[in-house]
N, C-alpha and C positions, 0 to 999 in steps of 0.2 A: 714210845707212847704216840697215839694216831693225836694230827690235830683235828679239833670239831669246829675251827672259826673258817667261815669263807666268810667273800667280800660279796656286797648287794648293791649294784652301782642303779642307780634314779635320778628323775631330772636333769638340769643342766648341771653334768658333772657332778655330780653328789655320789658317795656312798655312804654303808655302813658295814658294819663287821655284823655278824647274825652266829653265836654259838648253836653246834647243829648237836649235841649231847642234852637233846630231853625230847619229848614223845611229838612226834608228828603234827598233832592237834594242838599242842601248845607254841609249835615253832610255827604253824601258819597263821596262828592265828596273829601272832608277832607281829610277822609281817604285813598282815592287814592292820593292826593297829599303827602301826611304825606309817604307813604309807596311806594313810588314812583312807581307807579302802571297809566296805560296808563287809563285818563276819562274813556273811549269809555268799559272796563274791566265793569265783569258784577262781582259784590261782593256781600257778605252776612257777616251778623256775628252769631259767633257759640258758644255756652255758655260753659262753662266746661264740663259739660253732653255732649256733642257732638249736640245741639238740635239746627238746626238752628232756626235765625228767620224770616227768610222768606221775607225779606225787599225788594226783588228783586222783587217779587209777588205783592207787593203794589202800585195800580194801581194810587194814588194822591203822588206822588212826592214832593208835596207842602204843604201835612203833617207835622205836628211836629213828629219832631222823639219821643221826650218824651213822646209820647201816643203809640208807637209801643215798646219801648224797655225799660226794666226797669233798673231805678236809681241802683247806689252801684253797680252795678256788672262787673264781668270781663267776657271778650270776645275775642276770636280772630276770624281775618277778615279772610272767605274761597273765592277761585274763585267759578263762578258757571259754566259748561259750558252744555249749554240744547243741545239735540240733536232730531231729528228728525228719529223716524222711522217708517216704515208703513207696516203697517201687513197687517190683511184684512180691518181693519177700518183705520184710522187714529189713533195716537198710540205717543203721546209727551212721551218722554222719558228724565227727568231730572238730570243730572251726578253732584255730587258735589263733587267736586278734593279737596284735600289734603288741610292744611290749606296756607295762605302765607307764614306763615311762620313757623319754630317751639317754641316751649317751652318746655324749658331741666330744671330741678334741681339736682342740685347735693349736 
């Protein structure tokens, strides 16, 4: 059996556990309420590597998260904020800001 718990590390040294076994839309939304973060906030999560994964991009909502994000592992949630700019073509230009929050050890 897969496991569907990873770890959500925020603030000074904080985590939580986040079960990823229910629909996309209801696990981000978690984590905006969890991190008190406004719905409407466009989020991702970002692995220790820095790698996001891209959850914002996932065009079915109503996805299991457990098929987009893998078991056991730790994460922190980043903002996304996309910006538009226009060259000669059309030109999406995607910014990912700093994470919510930080993770310090001492």
């Amino acid at each position: 059996m897969e496991s569907t718990c990873i770890t959500i590390r925020h603030g000074e040294n904080k985590q939580f556990y986040a079960n990823t076994d229910c629909r996309l839309i209801v696990f981000l939304n978690f984590l905006k309420d969890k991190l008190e973060l406004p719905r409407k906030e466009l989020i991702d999560l970002c692995d220790e590597s820095g790698n996001l994964m891209l959850l914002f991009l996932c065009k079915n909502q109503m996805e299991n998260t457990k098929h987009l994000v893998p078991g056991r592992c730790t994460f922190i949630v980043c903002r996304i904020a996309i910006c538009s700019i226009s060259l000669s073509d059309e030109v999406l230009d995607t910014q990912y800001s700093a994470p919510v929050s930080t993770w310090t050890t001492d």
